[in-house]
Biopython code that builds the backbone (N, CA, C, O; Angstrom):
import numpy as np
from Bio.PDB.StructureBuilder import StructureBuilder

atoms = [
    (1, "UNK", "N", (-15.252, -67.250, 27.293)),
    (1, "UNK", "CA", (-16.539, -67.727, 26.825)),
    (1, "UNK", "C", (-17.253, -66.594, 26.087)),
    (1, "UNK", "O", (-16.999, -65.421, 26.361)),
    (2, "UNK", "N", (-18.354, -67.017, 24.934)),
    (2, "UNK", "CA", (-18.646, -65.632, 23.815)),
    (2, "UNK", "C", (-19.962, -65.638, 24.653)),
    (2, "UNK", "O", (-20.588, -66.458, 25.324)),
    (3, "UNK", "N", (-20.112, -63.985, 24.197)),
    (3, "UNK", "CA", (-21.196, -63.985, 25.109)),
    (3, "UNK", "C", (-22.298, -64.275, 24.465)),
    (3, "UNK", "O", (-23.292, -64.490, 25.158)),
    (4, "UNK", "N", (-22.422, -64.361, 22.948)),
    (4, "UNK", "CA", (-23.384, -64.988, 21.865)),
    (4, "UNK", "C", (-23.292, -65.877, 20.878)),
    (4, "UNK", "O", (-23.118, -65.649, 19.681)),
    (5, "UNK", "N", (-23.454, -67.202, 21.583)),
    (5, "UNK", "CA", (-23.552, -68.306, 21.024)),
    (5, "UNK", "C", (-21.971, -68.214, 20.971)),
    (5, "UNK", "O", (-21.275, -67.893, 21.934)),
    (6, "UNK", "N", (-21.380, -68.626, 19.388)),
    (6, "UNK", "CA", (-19.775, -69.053, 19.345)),
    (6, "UNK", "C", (-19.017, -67.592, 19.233)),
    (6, "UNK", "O", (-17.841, -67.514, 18.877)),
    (7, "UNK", "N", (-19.954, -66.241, 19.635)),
    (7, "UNK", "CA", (-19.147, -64.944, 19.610)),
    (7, "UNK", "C", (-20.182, -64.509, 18.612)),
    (7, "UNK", "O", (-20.742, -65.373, 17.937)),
    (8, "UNK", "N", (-20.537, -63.004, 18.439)),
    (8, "UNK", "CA", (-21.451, -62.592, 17.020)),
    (8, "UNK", "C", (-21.124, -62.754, 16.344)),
    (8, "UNK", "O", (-21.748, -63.502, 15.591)),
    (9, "UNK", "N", (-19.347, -62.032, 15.767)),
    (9, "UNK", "CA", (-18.957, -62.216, 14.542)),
    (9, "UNK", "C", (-18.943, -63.837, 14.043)),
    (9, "UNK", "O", (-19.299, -64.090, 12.892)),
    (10, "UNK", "N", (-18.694, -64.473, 14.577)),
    (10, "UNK", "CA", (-18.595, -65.667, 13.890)),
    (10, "UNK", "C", (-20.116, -66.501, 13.687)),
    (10, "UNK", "O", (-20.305, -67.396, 12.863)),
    (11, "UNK", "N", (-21.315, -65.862, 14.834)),
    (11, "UNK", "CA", (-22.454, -66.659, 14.263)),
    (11, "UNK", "C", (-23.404, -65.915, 13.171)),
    (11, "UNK", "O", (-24.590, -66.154, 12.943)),
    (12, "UNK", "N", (-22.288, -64.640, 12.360)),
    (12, "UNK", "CA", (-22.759, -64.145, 11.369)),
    (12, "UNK", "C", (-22.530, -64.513, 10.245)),
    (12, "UNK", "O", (-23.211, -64.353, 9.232)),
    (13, "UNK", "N", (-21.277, -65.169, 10.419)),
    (13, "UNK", "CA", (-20.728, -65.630, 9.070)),
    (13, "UNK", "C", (-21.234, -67.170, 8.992)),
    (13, "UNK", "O", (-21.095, -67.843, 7.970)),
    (14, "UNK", "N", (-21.920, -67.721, 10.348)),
    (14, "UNK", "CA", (-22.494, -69.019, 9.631)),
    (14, "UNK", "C", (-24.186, -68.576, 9.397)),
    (14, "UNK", "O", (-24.963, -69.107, 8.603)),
    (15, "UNK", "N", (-24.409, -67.707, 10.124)),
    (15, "UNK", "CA", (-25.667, -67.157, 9.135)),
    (15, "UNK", "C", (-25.851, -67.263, 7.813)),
    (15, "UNK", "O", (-26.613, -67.853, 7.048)),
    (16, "UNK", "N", (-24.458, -66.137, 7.724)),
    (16, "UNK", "CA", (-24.615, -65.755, 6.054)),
    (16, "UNK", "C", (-24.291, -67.364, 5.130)),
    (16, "UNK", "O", (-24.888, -67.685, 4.102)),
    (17, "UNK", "N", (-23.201, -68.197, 5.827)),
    (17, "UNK", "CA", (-23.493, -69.656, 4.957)),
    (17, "UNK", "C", (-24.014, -70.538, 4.963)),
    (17, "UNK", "O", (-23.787, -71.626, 4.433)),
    (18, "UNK", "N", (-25.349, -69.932, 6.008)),
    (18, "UNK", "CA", (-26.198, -70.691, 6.424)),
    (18, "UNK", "C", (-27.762, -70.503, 5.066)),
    (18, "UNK", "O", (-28.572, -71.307, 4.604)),
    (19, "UNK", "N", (-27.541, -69.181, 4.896)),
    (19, "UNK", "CA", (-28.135, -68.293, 4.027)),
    (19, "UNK", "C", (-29.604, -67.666, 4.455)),
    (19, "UNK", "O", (-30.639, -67.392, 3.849)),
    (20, "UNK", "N", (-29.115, -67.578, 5.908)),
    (20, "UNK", "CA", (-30.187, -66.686, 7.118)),
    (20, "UNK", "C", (-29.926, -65.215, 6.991)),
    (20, "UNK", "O", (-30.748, -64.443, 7.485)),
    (21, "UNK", "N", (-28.919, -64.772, 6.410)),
    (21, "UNK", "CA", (-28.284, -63.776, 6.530)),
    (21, "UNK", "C", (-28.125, -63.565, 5.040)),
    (21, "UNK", "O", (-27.822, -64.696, 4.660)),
    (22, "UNK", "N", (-28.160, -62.500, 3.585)),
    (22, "UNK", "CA", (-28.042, -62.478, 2.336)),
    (22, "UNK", "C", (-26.858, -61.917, 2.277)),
    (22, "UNK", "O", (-26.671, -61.175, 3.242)),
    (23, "UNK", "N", (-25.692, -61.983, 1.296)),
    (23, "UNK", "CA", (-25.011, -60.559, 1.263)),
    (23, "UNK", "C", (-25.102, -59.638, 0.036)),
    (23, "UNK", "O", (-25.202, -60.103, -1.099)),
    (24, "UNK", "N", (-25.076, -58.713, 0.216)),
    (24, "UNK", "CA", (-24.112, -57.547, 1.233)),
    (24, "UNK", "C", (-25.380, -57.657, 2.600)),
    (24, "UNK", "O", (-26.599, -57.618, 2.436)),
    (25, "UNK", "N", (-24.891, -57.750, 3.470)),
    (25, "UNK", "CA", (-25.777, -57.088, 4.419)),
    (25, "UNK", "C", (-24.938, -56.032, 5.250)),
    (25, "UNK", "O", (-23.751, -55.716, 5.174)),
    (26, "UNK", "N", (-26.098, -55.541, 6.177)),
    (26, "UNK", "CA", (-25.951, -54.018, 6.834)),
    (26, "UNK", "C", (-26.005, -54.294, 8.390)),
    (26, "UNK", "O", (-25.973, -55.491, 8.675)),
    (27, "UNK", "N", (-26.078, -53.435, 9.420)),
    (27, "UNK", "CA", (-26.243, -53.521, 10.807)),
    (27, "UNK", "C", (-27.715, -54.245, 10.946)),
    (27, "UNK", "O", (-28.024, -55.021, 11.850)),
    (28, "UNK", "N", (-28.373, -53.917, 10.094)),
    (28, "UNK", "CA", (-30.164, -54.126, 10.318)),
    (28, "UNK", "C", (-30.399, -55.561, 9.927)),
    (28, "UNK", "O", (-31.462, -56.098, 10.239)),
    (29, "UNK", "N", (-29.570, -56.142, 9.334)),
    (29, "UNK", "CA", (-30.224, -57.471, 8.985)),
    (29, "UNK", "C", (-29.328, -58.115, 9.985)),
    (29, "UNK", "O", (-29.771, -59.228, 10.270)),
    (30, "UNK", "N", (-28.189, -57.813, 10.648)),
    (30, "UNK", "CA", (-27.838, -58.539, 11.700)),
    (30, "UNK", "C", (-28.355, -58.193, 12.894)),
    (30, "UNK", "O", (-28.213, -59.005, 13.809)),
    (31, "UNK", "N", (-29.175, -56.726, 13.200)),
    (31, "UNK", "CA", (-30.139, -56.625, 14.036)),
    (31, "UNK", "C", (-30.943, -57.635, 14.039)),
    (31, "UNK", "O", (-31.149, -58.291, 15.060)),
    (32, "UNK", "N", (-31.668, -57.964, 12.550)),
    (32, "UNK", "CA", (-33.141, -58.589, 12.943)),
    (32, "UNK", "C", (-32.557, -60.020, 13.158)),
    (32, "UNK", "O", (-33.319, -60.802, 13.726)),
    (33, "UNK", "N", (-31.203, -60.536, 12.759)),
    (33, "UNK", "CA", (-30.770, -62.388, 13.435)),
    (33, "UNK", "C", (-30.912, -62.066, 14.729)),
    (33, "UNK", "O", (-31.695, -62.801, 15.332)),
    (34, "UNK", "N", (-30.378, -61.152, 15.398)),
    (34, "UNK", "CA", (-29.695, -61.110, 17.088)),
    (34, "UNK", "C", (-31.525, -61.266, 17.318)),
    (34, "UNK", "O", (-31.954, -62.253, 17.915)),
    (35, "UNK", "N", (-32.356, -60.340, 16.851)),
    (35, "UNK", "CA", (-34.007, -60.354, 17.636)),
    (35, "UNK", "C", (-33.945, -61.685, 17.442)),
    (35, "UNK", "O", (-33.526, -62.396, 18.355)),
    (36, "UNK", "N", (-34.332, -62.206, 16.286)),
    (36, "UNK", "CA", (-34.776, -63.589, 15.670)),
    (36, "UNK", "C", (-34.087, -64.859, 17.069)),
    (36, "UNK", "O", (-34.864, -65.463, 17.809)),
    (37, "UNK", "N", (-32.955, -64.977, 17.127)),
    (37, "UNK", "CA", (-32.304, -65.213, 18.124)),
    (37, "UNK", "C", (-32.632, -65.243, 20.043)),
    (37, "UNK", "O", (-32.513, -65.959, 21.038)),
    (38, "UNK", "N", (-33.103, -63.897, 19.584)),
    (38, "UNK", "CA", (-33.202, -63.968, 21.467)),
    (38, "UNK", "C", (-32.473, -62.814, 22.225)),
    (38, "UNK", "O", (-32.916, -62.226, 23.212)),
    (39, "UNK", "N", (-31.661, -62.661, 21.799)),
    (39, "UNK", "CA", (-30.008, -61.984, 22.286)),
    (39, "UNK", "C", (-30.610, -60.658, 22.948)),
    (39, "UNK", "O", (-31.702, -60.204, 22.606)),
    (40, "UNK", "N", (-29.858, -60.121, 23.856)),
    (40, "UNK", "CA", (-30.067, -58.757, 24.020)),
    (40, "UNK", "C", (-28.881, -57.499, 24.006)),
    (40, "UNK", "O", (-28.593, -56.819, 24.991)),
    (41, "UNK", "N", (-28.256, -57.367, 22.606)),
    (41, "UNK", "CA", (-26.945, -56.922, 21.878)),
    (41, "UNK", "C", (-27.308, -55.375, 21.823)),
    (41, "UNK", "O", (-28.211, -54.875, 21.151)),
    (42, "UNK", "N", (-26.559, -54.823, 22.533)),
    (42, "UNK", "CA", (-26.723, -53.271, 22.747)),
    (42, "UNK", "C", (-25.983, -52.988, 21.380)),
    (42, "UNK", "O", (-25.077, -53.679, 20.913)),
    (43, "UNK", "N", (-26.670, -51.556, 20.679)),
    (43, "UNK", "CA", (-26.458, -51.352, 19.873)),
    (43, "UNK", "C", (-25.363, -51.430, 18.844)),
    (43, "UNK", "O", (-25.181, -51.982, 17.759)),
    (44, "UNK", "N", (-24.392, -50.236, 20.074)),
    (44, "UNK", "CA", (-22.860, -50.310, 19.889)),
    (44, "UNK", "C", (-21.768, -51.484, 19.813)),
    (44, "UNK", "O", (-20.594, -51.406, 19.450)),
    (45, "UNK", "N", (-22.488, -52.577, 20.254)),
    (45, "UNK", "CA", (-21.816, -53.478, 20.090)),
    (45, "UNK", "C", (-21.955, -54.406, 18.800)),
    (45, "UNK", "O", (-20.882, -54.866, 18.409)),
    (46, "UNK", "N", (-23.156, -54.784, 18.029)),
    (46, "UNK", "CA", (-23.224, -54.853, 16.809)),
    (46, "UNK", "C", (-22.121, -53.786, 16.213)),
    (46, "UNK", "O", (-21.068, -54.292, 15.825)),
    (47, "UNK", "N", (-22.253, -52.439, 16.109)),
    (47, "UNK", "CA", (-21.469, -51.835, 14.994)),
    (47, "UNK", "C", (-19.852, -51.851, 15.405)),
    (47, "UNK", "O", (-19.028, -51.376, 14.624)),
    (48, "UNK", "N", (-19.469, -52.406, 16.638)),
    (48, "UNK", "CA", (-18.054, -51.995, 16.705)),
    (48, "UNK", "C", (-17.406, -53.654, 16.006)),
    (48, "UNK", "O", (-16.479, -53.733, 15.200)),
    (49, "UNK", "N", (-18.059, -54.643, 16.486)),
    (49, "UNK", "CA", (-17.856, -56.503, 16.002)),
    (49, "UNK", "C", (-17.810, -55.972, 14.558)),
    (49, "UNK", "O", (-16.692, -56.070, 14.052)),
    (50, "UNK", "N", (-18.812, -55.403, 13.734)),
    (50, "UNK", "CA", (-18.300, -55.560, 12.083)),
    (50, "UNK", "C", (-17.401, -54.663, 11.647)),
    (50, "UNK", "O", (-16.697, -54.759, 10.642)),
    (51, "UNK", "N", (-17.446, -53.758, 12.457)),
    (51, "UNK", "CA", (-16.343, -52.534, 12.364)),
    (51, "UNK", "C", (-14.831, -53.342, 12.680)),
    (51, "UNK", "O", (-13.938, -53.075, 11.876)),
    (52, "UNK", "N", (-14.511, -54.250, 13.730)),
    (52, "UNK", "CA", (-13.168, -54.190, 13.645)),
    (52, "UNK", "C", (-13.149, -55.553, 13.194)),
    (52, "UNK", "O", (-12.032, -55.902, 12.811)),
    (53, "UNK", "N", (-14.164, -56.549, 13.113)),
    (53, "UNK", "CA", (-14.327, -57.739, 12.160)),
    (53, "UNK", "C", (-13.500, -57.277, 10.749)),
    (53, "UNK", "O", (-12.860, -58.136, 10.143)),
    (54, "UNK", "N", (-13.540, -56.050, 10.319)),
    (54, "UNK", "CA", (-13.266, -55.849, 9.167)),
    (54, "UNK", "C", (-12.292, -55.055, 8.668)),
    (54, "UNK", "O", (-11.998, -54.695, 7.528)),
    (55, "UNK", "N", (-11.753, -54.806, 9.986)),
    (55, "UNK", "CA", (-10.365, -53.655, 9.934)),
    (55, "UNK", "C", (-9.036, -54.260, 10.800)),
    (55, "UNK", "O", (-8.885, -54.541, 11.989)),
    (56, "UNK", "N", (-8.151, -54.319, 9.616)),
    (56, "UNK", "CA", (-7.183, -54.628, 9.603)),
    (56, "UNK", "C", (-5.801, -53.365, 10.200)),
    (56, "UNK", "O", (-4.575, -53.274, 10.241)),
    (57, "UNK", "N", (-6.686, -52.810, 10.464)),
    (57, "UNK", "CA", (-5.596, -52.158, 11.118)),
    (57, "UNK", "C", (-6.205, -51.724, 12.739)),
    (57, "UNK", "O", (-5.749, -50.750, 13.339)),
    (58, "UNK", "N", (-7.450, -52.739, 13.396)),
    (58, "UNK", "CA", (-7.686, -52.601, 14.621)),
    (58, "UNK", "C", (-7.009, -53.495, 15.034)),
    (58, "UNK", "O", (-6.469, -52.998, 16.023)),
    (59, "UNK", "N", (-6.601, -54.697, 14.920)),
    (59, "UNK", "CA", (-5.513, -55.916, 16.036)),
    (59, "UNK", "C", (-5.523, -56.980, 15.104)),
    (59, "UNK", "O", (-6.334, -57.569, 14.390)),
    (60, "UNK", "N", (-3.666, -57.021, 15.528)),
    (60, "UNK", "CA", (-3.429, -58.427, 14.432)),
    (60, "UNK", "C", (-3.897, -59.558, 14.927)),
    (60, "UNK", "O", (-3.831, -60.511, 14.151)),
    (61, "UNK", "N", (-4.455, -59.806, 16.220)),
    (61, "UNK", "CA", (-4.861, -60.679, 17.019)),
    (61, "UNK", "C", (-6.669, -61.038, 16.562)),
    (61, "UNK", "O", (-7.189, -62.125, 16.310)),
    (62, "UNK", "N", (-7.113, -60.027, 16.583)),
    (62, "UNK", "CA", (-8.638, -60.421, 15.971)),
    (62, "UNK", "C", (-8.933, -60.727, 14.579)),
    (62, "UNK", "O", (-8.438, -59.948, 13.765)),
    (63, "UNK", "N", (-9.530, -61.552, 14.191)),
    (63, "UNK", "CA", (-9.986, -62.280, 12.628)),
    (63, "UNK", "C", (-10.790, -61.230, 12.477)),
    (63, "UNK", "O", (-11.586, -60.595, 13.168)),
    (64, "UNK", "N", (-10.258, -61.212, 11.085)),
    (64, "UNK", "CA", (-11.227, -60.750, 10.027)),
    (64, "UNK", "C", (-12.115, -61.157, 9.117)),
    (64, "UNK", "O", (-11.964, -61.363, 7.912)),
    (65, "UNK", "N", (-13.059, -61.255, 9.805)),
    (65, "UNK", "CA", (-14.126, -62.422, 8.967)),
    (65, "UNK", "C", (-14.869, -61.198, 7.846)),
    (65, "UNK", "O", (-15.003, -61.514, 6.664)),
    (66, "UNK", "N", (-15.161, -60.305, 8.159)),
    (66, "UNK", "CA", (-15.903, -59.485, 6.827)),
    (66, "UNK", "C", (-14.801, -58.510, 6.162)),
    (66, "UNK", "O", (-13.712, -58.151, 6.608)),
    (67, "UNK", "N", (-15.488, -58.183, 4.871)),
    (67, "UNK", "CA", (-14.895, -56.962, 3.773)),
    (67, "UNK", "C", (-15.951, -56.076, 3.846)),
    (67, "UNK", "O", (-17.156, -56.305, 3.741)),
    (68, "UNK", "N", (-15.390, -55.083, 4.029)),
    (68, "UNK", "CA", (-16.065, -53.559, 4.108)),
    (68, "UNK", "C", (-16.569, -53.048, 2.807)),
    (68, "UNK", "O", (-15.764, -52.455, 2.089)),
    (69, "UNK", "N", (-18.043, -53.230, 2.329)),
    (69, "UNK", "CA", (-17.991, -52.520, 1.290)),
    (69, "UNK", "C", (-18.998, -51.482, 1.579)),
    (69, "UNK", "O", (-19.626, -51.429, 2.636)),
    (70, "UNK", "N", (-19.158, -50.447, 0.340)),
    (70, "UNK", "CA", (-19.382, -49.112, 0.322)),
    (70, "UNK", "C", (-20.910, -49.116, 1.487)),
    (70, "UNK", "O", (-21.255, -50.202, 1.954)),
    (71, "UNK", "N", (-21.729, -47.795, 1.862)),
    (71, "UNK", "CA", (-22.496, -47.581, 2.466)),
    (71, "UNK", "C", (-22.777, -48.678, 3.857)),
    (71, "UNK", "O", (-23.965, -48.929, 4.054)),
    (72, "UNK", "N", (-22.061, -49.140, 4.532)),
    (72, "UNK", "CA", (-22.370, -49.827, 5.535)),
    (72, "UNK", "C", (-22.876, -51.199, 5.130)),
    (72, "UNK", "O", (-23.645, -52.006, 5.652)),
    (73, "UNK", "N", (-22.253, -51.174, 4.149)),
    (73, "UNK", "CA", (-22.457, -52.758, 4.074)),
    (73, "UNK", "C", (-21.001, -53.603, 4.001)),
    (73, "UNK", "O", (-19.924, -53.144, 3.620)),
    (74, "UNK", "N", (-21.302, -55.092, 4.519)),
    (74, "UNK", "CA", (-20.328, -55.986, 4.503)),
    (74, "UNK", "C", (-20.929, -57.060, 3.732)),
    (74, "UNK", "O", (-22.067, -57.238, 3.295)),
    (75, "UNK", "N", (-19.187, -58.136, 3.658)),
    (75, "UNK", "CA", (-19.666, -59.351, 2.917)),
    (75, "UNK", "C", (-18.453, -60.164, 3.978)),
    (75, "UNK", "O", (-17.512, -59.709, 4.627)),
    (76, "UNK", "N", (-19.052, -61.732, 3.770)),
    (76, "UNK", "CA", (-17.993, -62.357, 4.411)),
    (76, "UNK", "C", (-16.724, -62.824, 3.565)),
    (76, "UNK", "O", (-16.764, -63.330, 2.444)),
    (77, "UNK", "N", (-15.689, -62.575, 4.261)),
    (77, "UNK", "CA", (-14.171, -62.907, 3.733)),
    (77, "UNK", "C", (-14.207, -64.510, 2.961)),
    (77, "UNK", "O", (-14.469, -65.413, 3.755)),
    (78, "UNK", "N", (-14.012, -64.868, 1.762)),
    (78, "UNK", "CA", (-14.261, -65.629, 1.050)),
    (78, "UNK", "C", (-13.512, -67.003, 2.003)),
    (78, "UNK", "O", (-14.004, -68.122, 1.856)),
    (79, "UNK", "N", (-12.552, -66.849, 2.771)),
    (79, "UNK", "CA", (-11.683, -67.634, 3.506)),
    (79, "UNK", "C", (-12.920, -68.491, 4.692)),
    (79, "UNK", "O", (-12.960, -69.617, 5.187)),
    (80, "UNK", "N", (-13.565, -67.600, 4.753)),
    (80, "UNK", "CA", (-14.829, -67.676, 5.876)),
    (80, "UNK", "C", (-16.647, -68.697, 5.357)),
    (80, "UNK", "O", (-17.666, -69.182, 5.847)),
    (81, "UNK", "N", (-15.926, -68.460, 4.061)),
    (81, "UNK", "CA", (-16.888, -69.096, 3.162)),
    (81, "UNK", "C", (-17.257, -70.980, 2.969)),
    (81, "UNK", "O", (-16.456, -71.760, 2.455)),
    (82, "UNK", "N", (-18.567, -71.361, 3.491)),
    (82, "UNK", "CA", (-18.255, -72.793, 3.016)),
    (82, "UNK", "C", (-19.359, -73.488, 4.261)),
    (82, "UNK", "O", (-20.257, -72.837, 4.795)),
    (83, "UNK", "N", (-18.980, -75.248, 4.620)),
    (83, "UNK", "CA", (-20.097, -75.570, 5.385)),
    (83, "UNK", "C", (-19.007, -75.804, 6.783)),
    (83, "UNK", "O", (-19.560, -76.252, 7.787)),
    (84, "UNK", "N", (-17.795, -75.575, 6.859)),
    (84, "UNK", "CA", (-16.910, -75.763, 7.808)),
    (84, "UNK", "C", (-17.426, -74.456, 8.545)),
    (84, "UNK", "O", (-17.560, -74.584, 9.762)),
    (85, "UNK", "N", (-17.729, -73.258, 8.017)),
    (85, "UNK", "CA", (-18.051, -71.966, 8.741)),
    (85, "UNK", "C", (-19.423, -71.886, 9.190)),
    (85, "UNK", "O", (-19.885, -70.863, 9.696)),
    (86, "UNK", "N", (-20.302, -73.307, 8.954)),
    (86, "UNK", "CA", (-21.766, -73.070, 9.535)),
    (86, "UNK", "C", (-21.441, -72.849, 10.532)),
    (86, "UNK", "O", (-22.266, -72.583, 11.406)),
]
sb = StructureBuilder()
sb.init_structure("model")
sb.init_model(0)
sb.init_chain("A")
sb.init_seg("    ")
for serial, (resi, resn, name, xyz) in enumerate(atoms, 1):
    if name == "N":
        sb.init_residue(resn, " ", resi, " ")
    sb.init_atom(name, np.array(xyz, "f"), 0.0, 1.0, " ", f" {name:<3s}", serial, name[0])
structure = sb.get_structure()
C-alpha cells in the first residue's frame, strides 16, 4: 500500500497532467503539492522518489516516470503523458 495517495511518484505525474504541477519542475513545486495536499513527506524522501524515478540505472524493477534535466529539474516521461496518467 503507497503511503501517498497512489505512491508520490505517480501522484506527480498526474499532477503534472493534471496541470497542478508546470514542467520543468523542481523539489519545491512538488514540496508545495505534498503541503497543498496534507502529506507529511520528510524531506529526503521527495528527493530520493525523483532521483531514482529518473535513474535508470537504480532498479530495473522501479518505473521511470521522469527525465532528468539540467539544475534539478525534471519533466515527465512522455510515455507517462495523457488523461490515462491523471
Amino acid at each position: 500500500m503507497a503511503k501517498y495517495g497512489r505512491g508520490l511518484n505517480r501522484e506527480v505525474v498526474g499532477a503534472v497532467n493534471q496541470g497542478i504541477i508546470n514542467e520543468p519542475f523542481s523539489v519545491a513545486e512538488v514540496r508545495q503539492f505534498i503541503i497543498e495536499k496534507g502529506w507529511a513527506v520528510p524531506e529526503n524522501y521527495i528527493i530520493v522518489c525523483l532521483s531514482n524515478g529518473s535513474s535508470y540505472s537504480h532498479s530495473p524493477t522501479y518505473k521511470k516516470y521522469f527525465n532528468a534535466l539540467q539544475n534539478g529539474k525534471y519533466k515527465v516521461s512522455p510515455i507517462y503523458k495523457g488523461p490515462n496518467w491523471c
